[in-house]
C-alpha positions, -999 to 999 in steps of 0.1 A, spaced: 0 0 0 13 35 -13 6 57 15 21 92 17 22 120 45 42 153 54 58 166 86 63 199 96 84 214 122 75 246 135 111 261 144 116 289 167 134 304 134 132 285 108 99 260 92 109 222 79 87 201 58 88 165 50 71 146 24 73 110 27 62 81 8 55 47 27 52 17 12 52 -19 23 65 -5 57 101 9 38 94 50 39 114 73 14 120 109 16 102 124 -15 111 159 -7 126 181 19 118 221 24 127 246 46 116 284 52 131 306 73 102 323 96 118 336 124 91 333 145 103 345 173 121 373 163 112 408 185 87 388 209 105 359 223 111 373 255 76 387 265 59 355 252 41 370 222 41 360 186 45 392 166 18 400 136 48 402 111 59 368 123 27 352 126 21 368 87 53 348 75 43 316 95 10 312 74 31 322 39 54 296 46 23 270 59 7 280 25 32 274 5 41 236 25 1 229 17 3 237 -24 36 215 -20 21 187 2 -9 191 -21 9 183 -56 26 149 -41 -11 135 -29 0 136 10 -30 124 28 -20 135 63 -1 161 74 17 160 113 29 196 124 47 203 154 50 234 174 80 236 197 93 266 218 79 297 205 50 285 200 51 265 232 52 299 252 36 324 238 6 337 248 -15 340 214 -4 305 207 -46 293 208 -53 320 181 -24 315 158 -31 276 160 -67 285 150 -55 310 122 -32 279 109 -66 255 108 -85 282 91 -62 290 66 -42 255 54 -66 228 76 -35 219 89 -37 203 127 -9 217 152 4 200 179 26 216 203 53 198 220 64 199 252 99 201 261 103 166 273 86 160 241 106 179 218 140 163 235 131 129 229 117 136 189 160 149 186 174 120 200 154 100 176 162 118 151 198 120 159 197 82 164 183 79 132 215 99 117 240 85 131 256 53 152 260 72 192 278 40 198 282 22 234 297 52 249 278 82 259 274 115 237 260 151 248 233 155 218 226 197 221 198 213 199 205 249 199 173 266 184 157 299 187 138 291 215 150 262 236 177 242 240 175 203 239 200 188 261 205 150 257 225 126 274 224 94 256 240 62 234 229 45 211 199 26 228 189 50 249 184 84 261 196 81 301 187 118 307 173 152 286 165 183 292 148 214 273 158 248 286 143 276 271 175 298 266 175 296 227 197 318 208 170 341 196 161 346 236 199 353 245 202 378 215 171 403 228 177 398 265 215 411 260 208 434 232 245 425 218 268 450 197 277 443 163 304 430 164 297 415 203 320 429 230 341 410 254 318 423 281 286 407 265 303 375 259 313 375 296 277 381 304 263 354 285 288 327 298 274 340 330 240 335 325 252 300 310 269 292 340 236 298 358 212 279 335 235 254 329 230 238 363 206 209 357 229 201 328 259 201 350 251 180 371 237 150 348 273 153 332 285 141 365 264 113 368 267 110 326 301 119 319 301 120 279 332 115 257 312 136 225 297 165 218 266 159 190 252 190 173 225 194 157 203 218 135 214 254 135 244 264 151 263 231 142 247 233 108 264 265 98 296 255 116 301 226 95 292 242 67 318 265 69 341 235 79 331 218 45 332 248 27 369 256 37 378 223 31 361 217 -8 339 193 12 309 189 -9 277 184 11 244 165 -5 207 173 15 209 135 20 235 133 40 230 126 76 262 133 92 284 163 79 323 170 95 334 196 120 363 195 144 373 209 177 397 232 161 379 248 138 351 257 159 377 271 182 393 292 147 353 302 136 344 314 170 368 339 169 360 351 139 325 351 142 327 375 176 355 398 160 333 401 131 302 425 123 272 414 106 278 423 69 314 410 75 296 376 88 275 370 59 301 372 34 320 341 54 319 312 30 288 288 45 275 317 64 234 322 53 209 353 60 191 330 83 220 321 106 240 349 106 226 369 138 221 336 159 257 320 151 271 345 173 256 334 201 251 298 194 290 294 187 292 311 222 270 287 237 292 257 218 327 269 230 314 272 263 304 235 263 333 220 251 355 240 277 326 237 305 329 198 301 363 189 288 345 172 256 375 170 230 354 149 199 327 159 180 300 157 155 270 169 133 238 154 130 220 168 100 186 152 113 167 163 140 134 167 156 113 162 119 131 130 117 124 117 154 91 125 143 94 102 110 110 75 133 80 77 158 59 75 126 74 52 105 68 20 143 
């Protein structure tokens, strides 16, 4: 039987679609989409979805419907996560979406949202026997994921996402020593629950994955005339070079950012503080290997899907 459905990820900053194709229990990736929203740009922090971002939300919604439309998907399973999650005209937007597309929201919790990564992560790539620190560094929250390769032995979603961090420090361009010494204290602070399951979960890798990590190892690749394919599940990054980008990324401004080879529009506010956030946690926990996972929460969803 020839069945086919889409999944959508609601991002903090950025909208993913899926269409899949299952058939005799194999599924197949017909298409992959994404749309950068950023929904929680300019009301992150006082819980409110602004108009202009709620305007590009049903665009992008639209434009996933005509596209989910043309390949005959007959079910459509869209996920809300952090900025959605908190914001206080999440019930009308949610309505708005129904309205407008007929597409049915669900909204994750954080617990939720942690576990559909590791899946998704899992899915990407072998974690192996020993135990890896899977970190989602979105908009919004933070997925924190102690796990190997059978299960997850501890998680967490903090919502400190990049977006967040950006408006509550209102960083210079380019960021000042003084900021970044503010936000490593306000890591140091939020960082607590995490610190102390890496006691009890000591891991020997750092997994990335989406954002942050995505643009890191694209620049990797991109210094390196490493070509990278949208099927690829894994993509390469090393400690040194996230070290070498991090500094150039905080000593740069904006403009000079985006013309960084493997540097995108999208990315190019948030990397500053997501490579902040990704130094910090190699040095916070002595973590010397590490690695990209291109998959993530819309392919823990697929995974869930596909049982």
């Amino acid at each position: 039987m020839d069945e086919r459905f889409a999944i959508i990820d609601l991002g903090s900053n950025t909208f993913h679609l899926l269409v899949v194709q299952k058939q005799n229990r194999k599924t197949t990736i017909l298409h992959r989409e994404k749309v950068g929203v950023k929904l929680a740009k300019a009301g992150i922090n006082s819980d409110v979805i602004q108009t202009d971002a709620e305007d590009r939300a049903m665009a992008a919604l639209q434009a996933f419907k005509k596209t989910t439309d043309s390949f005959g998907v007959t079910a459509i399973h869209a996920f809300g996560t952090s900025a959605i999650r908190n914001a206080t005209n999440s019930t009308e937007i949610i309505s708005r979406i129904k309205s407008m597309t007929g597409i049915d929201v669900t909204v994750l919790s954080g617990p939720a949202e942690a576990e559909m990564i590791y899946l998704g992560v899992r899915s990407a790539l072998d974690l192996g026997n020993e135990i890896s620190l899977i970190v989602d560094i979105g908009a919004g929250s933070v997925e924190f994921i102690l796990a190997d390769r059978d299960r997850a032995w501890w998680s967490k979603s903090i919502e400190i996402g990049a977006q967040r961090i950006l408006e509550k420090f209102s960083i210079s361009d380019p960021i000042t020593p003084t900021e970044i010494q503010s936000i490593n204290e306000f890591f140091e602070s939020s960082f607590r629950e995490v610190d102390d399951a890496v006691k009890n979960f000591p891991p020997q890798t750092l997994v990335g994955s989406s954002g942050s990590f995505d643009t890191l190892s694209d620049m990797y690749c991109r210094e390196n005339n490493i070509p990278v394919l949208d099927t690829d599940s894994e993509t390469p990054l090393t400690i040194d070079f996230v070290h070498a980008a991090h500094k150039q990324i905080i000593q740069t401004t904006r403009a000079q950012r985006l013309k960084l080879p493997g540097m995108i529009e999208l990315r190019v506010d948030l990397i500053v503080v997501g490579s902040c956030m990704v130094r910090y946690i190699l040095e916070k926990y002595k973590i010397n290997k590490i690695r990209v996972s291109r998959y993530s929460l819309k392919e823990g969803a697929l995974a869930m899907l596909s049982k």
